[in-house]
C-alpha positions as CSV (number, residue, x, y, z in Angstrom):
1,X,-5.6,-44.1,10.9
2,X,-2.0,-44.2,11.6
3,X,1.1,-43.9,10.0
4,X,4.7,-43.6,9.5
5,X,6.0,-41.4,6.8
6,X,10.0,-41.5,5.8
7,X,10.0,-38.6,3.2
8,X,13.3,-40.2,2.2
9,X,11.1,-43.0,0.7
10,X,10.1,-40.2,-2.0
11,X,13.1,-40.3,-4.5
12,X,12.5,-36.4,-5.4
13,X,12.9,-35.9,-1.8
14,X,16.9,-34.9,-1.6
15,X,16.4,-33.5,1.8
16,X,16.6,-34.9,5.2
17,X,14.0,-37.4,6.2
18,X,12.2,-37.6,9.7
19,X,9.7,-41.3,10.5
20,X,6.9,-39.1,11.5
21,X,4.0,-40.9,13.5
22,X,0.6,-39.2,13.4
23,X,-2.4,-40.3,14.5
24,X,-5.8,-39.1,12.8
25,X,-8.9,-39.1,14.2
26,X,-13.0,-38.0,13.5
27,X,-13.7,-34.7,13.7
28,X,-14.4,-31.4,12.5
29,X,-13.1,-30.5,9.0
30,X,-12.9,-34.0,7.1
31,X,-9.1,-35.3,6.5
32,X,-7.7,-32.1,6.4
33,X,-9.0,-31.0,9.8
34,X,-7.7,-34.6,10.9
35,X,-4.5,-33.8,9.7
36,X,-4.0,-30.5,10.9
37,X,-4.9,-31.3,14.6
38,X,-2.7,-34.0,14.4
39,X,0.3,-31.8,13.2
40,X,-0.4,-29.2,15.5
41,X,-0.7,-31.3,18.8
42,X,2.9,-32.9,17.8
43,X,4.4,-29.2,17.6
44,X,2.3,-28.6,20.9
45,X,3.3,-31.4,22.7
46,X,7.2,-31.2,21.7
47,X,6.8,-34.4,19.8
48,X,8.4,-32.8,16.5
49,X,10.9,-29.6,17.6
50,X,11.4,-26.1,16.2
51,X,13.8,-26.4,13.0
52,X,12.2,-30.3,12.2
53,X,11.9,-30.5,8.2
54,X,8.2,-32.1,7.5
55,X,7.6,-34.5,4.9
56,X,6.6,-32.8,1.0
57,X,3.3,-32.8,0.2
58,X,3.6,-35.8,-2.3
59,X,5.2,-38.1,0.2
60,X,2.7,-37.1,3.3
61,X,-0.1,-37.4,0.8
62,X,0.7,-40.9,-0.3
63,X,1.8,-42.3,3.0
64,X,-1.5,-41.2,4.7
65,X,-3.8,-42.2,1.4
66,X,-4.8,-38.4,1.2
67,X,-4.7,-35.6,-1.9
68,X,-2.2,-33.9,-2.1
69,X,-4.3,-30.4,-2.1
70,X,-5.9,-31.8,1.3
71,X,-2.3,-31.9,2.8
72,X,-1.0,-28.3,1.0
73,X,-4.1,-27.0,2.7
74,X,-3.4,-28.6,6.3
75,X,0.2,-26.5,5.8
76,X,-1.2,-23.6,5.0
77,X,-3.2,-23.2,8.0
78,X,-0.4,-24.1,10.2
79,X,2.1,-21.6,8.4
80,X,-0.8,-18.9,9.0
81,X,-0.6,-19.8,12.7
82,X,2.4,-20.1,13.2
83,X,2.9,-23.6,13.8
84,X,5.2,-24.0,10.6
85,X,7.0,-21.9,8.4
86,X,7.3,-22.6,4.4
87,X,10.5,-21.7,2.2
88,X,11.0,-21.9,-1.2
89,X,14.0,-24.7,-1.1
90,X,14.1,-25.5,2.3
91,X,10.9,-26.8,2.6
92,X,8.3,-26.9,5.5
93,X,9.6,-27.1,8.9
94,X,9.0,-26.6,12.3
95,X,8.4,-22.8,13.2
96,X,11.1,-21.6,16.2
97,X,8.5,-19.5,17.7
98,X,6.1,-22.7,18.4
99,X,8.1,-23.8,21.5
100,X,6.0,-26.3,23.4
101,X,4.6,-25.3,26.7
102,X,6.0,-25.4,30.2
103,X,6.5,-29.4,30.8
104,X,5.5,-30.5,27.4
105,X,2.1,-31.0,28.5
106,X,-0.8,-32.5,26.4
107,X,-4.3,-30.7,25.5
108,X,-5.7,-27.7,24.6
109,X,-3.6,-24.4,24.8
110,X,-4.7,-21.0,23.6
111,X,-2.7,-20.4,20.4
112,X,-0.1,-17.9,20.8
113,X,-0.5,-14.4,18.9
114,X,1.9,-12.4,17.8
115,X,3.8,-9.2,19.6
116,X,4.7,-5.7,17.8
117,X,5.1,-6.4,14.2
118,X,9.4,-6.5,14.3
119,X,8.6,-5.3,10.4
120,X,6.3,-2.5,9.0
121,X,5.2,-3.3,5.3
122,X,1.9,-1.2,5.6
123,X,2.1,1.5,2.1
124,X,1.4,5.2,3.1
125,X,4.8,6.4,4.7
126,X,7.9,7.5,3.0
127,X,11.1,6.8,5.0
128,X,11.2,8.9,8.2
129,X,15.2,8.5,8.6
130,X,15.7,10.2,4.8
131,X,13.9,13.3,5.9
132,X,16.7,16.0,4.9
133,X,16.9,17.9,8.2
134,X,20.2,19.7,7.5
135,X,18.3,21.1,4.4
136,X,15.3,22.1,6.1
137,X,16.8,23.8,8.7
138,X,19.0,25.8,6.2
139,X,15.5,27.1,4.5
140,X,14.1,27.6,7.6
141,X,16.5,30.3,8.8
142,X,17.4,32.2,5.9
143,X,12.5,31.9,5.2
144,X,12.4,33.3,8.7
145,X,15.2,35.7,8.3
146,X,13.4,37.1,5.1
147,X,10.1,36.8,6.5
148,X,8.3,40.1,6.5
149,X,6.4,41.2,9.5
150,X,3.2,40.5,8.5
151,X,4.0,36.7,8.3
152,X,3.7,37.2,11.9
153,X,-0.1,38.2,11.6
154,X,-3.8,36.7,10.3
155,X,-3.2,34.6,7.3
156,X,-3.7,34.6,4.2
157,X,-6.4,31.8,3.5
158,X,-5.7,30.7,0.2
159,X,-1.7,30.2,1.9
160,X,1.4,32.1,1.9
161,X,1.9,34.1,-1.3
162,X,5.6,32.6,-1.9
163,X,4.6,28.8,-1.1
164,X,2.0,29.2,-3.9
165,X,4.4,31.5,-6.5
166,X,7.3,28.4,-5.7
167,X,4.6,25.7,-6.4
168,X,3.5,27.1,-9.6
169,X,6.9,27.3,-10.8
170,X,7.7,23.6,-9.6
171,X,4.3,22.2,-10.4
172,X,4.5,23.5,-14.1
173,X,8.1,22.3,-14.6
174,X,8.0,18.4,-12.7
175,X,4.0,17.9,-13.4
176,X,3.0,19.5,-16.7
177,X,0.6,21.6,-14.4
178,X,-1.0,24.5,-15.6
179,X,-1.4,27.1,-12.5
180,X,-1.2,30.9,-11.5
181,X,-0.8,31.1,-7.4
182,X,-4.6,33.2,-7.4
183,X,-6.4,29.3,-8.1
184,X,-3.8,27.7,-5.5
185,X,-4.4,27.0,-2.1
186,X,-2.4,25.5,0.4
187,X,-3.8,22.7,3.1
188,X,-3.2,20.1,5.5
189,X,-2.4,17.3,2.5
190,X,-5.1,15.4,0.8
191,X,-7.4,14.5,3.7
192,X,-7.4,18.6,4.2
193,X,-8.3,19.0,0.8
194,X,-10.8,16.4,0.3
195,X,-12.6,17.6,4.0
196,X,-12.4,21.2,2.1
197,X,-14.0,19.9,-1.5
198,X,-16.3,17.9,0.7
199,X,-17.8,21.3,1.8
200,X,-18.5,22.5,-2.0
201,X,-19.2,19.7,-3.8
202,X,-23.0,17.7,-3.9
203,X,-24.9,14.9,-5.1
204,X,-22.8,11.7,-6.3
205,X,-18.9,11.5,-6.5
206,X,-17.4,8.2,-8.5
207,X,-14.2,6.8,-7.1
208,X,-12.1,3.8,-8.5
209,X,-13.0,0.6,-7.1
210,X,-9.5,0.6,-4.8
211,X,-8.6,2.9,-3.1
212,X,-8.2,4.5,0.6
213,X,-11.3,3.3,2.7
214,X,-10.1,6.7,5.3
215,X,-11.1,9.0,2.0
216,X,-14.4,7.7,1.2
217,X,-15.3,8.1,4.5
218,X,-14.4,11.8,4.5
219,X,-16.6,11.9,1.4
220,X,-19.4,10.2,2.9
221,X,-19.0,12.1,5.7
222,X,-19.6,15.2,4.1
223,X,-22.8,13.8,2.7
224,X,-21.9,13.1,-0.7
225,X,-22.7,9.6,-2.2
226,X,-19.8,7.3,-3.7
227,X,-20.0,5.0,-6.6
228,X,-17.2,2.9,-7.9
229,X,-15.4,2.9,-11.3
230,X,-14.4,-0.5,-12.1
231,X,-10.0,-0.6,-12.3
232,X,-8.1,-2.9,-14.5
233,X,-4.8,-2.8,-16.3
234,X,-5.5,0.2,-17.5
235,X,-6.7,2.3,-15.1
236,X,-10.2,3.1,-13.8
237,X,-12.7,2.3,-16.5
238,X,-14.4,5.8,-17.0
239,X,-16.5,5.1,-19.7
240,X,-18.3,4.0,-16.5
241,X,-19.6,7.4,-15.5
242,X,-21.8,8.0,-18.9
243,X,-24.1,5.5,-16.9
244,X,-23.9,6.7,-13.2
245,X,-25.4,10.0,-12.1
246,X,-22.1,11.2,-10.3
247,X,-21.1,14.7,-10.8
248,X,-17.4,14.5,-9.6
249,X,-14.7,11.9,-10.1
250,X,-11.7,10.9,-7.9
251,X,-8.9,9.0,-9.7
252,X,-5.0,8.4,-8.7
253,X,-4.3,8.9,-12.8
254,X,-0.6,8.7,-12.4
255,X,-0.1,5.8,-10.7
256,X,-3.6,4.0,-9.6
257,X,-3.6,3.7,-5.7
258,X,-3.0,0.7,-5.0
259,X,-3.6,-1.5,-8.1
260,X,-0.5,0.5,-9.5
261,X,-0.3,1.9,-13.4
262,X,-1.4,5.3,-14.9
263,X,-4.5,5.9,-16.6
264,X,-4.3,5.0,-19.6
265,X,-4.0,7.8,-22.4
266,X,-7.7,7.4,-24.0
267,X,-9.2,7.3,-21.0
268,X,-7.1,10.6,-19.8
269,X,-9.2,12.4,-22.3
270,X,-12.4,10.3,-22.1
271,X,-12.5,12.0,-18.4
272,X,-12.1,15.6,-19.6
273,X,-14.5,15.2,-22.2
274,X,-17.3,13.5,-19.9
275,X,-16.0,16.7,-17.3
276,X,-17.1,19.4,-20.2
277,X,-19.9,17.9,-21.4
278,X,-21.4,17.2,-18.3
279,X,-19.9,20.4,-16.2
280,X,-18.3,17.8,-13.3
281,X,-15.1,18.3,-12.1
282,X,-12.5,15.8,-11.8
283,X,-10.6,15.6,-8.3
284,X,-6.7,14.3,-9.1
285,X,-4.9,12.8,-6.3
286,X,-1.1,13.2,-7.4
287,X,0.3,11.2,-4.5
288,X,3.6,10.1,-5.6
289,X,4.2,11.5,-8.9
290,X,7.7,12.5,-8.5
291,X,8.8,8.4,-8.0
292,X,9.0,6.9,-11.3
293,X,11.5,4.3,-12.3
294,X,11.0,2.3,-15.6
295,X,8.6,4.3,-17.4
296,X,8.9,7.7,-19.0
297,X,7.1,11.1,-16.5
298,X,3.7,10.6,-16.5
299,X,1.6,14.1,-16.4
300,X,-0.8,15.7,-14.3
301,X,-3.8,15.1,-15.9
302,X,-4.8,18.8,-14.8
303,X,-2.8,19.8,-17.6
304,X,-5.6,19.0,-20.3
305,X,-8.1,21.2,-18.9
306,X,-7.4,23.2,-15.7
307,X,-11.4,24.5,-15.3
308,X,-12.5,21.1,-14.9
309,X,-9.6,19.2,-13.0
310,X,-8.7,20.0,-9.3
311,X,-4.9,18.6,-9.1
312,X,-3.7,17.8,-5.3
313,X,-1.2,17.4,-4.2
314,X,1.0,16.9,-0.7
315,X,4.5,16.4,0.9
316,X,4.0,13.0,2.6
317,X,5.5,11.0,0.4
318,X,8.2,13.3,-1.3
319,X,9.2,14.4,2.3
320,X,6.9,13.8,5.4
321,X,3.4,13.6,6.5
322,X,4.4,15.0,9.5
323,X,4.7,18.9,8.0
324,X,1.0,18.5,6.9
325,X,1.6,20.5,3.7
326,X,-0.9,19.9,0.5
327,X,-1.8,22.2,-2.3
328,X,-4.9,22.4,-4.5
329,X,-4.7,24.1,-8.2
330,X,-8.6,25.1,-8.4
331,X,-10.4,25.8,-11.6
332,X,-11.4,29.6,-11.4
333,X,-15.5,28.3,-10.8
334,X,-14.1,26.8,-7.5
335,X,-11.7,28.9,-6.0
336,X,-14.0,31.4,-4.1
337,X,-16.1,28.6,-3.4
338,X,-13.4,26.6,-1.2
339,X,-11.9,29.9,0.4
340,X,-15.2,30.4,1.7
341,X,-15.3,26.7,3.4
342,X,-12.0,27.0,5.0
343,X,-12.6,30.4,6.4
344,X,-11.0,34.1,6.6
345,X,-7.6,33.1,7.6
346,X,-5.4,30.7,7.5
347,X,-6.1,28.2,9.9
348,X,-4.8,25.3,8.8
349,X,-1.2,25.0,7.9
350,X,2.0,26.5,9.6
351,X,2.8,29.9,8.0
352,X,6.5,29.1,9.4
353,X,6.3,26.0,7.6
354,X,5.1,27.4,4.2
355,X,7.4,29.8,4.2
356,X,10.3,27.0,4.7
357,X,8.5,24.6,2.3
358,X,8.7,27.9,-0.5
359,X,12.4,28.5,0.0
360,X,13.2,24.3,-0.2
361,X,11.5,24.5,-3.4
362,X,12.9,27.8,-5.0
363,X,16.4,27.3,-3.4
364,X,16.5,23.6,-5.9
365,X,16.8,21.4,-2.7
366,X,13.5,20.1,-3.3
367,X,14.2,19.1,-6.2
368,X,17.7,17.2,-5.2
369,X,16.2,15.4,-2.3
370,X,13.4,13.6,-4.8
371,X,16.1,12.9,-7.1
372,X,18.6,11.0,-4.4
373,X,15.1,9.7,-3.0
374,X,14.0,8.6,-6.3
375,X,17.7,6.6,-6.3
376,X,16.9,5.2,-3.0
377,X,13.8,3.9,-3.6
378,X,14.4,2.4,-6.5
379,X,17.2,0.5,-5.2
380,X,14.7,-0.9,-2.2
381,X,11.9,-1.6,-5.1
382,X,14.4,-3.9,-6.7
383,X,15.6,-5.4,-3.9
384,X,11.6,-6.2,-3.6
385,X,11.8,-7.9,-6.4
386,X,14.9,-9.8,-6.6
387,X,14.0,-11.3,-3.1
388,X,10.8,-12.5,-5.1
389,X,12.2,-13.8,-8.2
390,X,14.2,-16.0,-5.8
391,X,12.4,-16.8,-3.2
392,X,9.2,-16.7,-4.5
393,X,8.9,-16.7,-8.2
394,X,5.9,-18.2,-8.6
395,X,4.4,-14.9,-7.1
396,X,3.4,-12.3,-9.7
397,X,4.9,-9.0,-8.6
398,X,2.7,-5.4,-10.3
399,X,3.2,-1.5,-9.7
400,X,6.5,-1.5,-9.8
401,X,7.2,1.5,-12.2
402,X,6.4,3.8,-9.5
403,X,5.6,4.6,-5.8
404,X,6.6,3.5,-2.7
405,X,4.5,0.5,-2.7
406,X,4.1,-2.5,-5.2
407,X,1.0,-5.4,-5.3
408,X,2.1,-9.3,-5.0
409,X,-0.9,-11.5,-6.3
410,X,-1.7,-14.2,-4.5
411,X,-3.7,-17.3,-5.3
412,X,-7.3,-17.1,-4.8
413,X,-8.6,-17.2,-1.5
414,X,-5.1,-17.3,0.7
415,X,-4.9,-13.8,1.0
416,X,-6.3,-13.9,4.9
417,X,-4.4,-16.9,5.5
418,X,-1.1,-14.6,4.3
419,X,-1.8,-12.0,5.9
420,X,-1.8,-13.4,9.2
421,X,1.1,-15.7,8.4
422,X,2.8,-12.6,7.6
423,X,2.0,-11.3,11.5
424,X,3.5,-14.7,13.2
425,X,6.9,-13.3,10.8
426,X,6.7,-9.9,12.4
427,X,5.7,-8.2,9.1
428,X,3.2,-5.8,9.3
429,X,1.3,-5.9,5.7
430,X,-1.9,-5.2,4.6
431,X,-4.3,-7.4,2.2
432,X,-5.5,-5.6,-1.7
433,X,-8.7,-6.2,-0.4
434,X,-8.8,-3.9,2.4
435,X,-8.8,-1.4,-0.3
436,X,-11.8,-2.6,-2.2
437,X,-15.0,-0.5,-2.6
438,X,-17.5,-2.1,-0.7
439,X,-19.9,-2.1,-4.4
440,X,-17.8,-3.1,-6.6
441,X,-17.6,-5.5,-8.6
442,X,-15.0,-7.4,-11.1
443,X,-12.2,-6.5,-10.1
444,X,-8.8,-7.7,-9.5
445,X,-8.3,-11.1,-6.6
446,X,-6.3,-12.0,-3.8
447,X,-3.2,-9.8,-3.1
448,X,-0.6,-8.1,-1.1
449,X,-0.3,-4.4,-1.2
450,X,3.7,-3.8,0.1
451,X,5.4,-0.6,0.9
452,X,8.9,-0.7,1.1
453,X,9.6,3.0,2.0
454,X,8.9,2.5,5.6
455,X,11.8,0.3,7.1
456,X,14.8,1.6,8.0
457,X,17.8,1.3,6.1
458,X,19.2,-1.6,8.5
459,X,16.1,-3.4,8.8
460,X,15.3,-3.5,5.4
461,X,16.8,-6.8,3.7
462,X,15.1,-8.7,7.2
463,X,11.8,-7.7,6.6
464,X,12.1,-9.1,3.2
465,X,13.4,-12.5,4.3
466,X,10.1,-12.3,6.7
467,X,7.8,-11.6,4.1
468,X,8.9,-14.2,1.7
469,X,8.7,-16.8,4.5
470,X,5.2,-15.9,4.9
471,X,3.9,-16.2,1.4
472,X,2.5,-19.4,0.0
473,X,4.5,-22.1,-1.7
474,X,4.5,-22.7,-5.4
475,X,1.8,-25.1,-6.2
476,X,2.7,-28.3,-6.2
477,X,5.5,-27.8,-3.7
């Protein structure tokens, strides 16, 4: 079939009109395969140029005698390529990456993949230019300065006594935890903790349905068994556990990693009282509790019953992942338990480092850098969202009221096709289904999970521009 298409010929068209000639033959993939060869081999071969508008949907759809769905589809593909890129007002055009090759030659050509993402939208990693160096170099002198002798020595495996005296006084005050510095012990962040809890606990740990795939593994790895508690709105659904045969529970109950939203209040206690009446223990991973933005402080759940909640928590977020700094507040049944798995001294973590982390804390500057951090990243987080309500509107944005990271929903079944369109923009971002628990079932669709704390301060407003030219037009478009 052939034919000529003058999008100006559609009168909701106001844009600029190309004739368009395409030829389309048999082949795999129906009409929409048809199409999509067709398209591609006139970017390939030169025949339409980097910038060219292509016709709407509704006006290609007509000309050609296809649905409009078949031609949407036969854009998508090419925007995941690369071919084309799609805009909210600009319409679909050429992509300026899909120059033609050397001598505008006809035929097959390996499709061209993309370099070093330009943008890094992966969640996990706090901003490494807003680390406050002047700060910690201050504490460091005047911790090693005060440092007694025996600093210098074997430590102390539970951690240094003044890390754990300054994080109890913190901890109580900015998390509502409950803690005495005998039941704290200090670790490499959460992966250190989980590896150490690995060693003490047994039998069958639940975990939500999303979450990090890396601390599974470590679970798994240390031979217990997972099963997943369904998440929704609310939180994990932990009515769930009456009918599993797990003994321990993980849950992000602040701010559910990365679904986004704490634990809702009845649940909160639902978990403790499954926890006393069954004797488990519940593991909380406080990642990001400090950022919160529209929403009143969420509490450590720890603080409803500290002999059957282990509270964790870490630096990476608040400062950097690269001090590898954590802290567990044990219940009492635990402690002796997990300073026998990690050993008679301390092995771990930087004693210079602890003693620099206690000082930060007790000296307030701990407490100032989260606050002009909480500013900053709220600032970026809107940004996030203005960029989609104008851009992108039709694309449901979630999580926002805290973290570093927030979940776009997607329609079903594009999220692959985003993801790699993303890569062909440079961006660097990560499906909601990477996070998924490989048994479970009903839980939330297609999705984007987007951190914005990792860009630098410059790059920042162009890696949104590249993520909303990778997302997928508003139906209809």
């Amino acid at each position: 079939m052939t034919s000529v298409v003058n999008p100006a010929e559609d009168p909701r068209d106001t844009g600029p009109g190309s004739d368009l000639h395409l030829e389309l033959s048999d082949g795999p993939g129906g009409r929409r395969g048809a199409l999509t060869r067709a398209l591609r081999d006139a970017v390939r071969t030169g025949r339409l140029t980097p910038g060219t508008r292509l016709p709407p949907y509704r006006s290609l759809a007509a000309d050609l005698g296809l649905a409009r769905n078949t031609v949407a589809e036969a854009y998508a593909e090419l925007v995941a390529e690369g071919w084309l890129t799609a805009r909210q007002g600009s319409g679909t055009r050429v992509a300026h990456r899909a120059e033609p090759p050397e001598g505008r030659r006809r035929g097959p050509a390996p499709a061209p993949r993309p370099g070093r993402p330009a943008y890094d939208l992966v969640q996990g990693t706090p901003d490494a230019a807003a680390f406050p160096r002047t700060a910690w170099l201050a504490s460091a002198r005047r911790a090693l300065t005060a440092a007694p002798n025996e600093a210098f020595g074997p430590g102390d495996p539970r951690g240094r006594v003044e890390l754990r005296r300054a994080l109890c006084d913190y901890l109580a005050r900015a998390r509502g935890v409950r803690a005495d510095p005998g039941r704290v012990v200090i670790c490499p962040g959460f992966a250190g903790a989980l590896r150490l809890l690995g060693r003490v606990l047994d039998g069958t740990i639940a975990v939500e349905s999303y979450g990090l795939g890396f601390h599974r593994s470590l679970l798994t790895g240390a031979g217990l068994a997972t099963v997943a508690l369904t998440v929704d709105e609310h939180g994990a659904r932990v009515e769930e556990l009456a009918a599993s045969d797990a003994s321990a529970v993980l849950l992000t109950a602040a701010h559910q990693f990365p679904t986004g939203g704490p634990l809702h209040p009845e649940r909160r206690a639902a978990v403790v009282d499954w926890a006393r009446a069954t004797g488990g223990v519940v593991l909380e991973d406080d990642y990001d509790g400090e950022f919160r933005y529209d929403r009143k402080p969420v509490g450590a759940l720890q603080g409803l019953d500290p002999e059957r909640v282990v509270y964790i928590g870490s630096v990476s977020k608040s400062l950097s992942p690269a001090l590898r700094l954590g802290w567990m507040v044990l219940p009492g049944h635990l402690v002796d338990a997990v300073l026998e798995a990690k050993g008679e001294r301390e092995s771990w973590s930087s004693t210079l480092d602890q003693l620099t982390l206690a000082d930060f804390i007790a000296s307030g500057s701990y407490d100032r850098h989260v606050r002009r951090m909480r500013r900053h990243y709220r600032r970026r987080r809107d940004a996030l969202v203005e960029a989609l309500a104008l851009r992108a509107p039709h694309i449901r944005v979630t999580g926002v009221a805290a973290g570093l990271h927030a979940v776009l929903e997607l329609p079903p079944g594009t999220e692959r096709t985003v993801v790699r369109a993303a890569a062909w923009q440079g961006v660097a971002v990560e499906g909601l289904s990477l996070y998924r628990h490989g048994g479970a079932a009903g839980v939330p669709g297609d999705g984007l999970v987007v951190g914005y704390g990792t860009p630098p301060e410059h790059a920042f407003a162009g890696a949104l521009e590249a993520l909303c030219e990778a997302l997928p037009p508003a139906p209809g478009e």
